[in-house]
C-alpha positions in Angstrom: 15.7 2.9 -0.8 13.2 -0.1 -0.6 10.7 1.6 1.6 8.4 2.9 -1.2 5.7 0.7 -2.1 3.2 1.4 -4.8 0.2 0.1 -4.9 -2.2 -0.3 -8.1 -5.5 -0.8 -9.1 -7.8 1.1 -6.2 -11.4 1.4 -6.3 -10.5 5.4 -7.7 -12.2 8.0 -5.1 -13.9 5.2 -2.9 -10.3 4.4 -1.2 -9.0 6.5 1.5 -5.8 7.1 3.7 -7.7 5.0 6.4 -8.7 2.0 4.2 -4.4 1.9 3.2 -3.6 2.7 6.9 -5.2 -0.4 8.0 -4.1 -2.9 5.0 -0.5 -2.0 5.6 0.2 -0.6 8.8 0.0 -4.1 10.9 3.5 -4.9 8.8 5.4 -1.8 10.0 5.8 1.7 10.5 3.8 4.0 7.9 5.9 7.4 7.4 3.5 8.5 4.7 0.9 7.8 2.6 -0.2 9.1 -0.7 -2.7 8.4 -3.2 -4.5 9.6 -6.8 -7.4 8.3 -8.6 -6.3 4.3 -9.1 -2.9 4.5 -7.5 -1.1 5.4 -4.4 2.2 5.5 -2.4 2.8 3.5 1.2 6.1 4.9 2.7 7.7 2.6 5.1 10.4 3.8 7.7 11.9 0.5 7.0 13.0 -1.7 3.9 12.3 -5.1 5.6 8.9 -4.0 6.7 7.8 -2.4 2.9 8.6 -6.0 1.8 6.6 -7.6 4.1 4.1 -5.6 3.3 4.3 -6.5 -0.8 4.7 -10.0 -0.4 1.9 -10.3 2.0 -0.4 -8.0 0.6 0.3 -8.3 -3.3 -3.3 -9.5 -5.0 -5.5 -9.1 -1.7 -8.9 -7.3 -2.2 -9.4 -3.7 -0.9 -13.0 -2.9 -1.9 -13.3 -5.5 -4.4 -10.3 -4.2 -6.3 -6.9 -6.9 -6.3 -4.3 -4.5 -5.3 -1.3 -4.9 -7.7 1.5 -3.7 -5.4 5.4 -3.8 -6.6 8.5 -1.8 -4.6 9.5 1.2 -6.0 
């Protein structure tokens, strides 16, 4: 629990698992990562690290899109 992060408002089919891998994976270990058109999924191994991520990340700009990122 806690290690899920979703993350909101991509640039659709222009994001890809590297442009996600490089955001998050300076706050912790990735396990997996997941995406669709305008959304995706960043799997932590750990909780404290996923909440890094979100409260570090939350609002930033990946390809001129604010990323819109809560804990699920």
């Amino acid at each position: 629990p806690g290690t899920r992060l979703f993350v909101g408002n991509l640039a659709g089919t222009r994001v890809t698992k590297s442009d996600l891998w490089r955001v998050f994976a300076k706050h912790g270990k990735i396990a997996q990562i997941t995406y669709k058109a305008n959304y995706g999924f960043v799997q932590f191994v750990k909780p404290n690290d996923c909440l890094r991520a979100q409260r570090a990340e939350n609002g930033a700009y990946l390809l001129n899109r604010e990323m819109k990122l809560e804990i699920s």
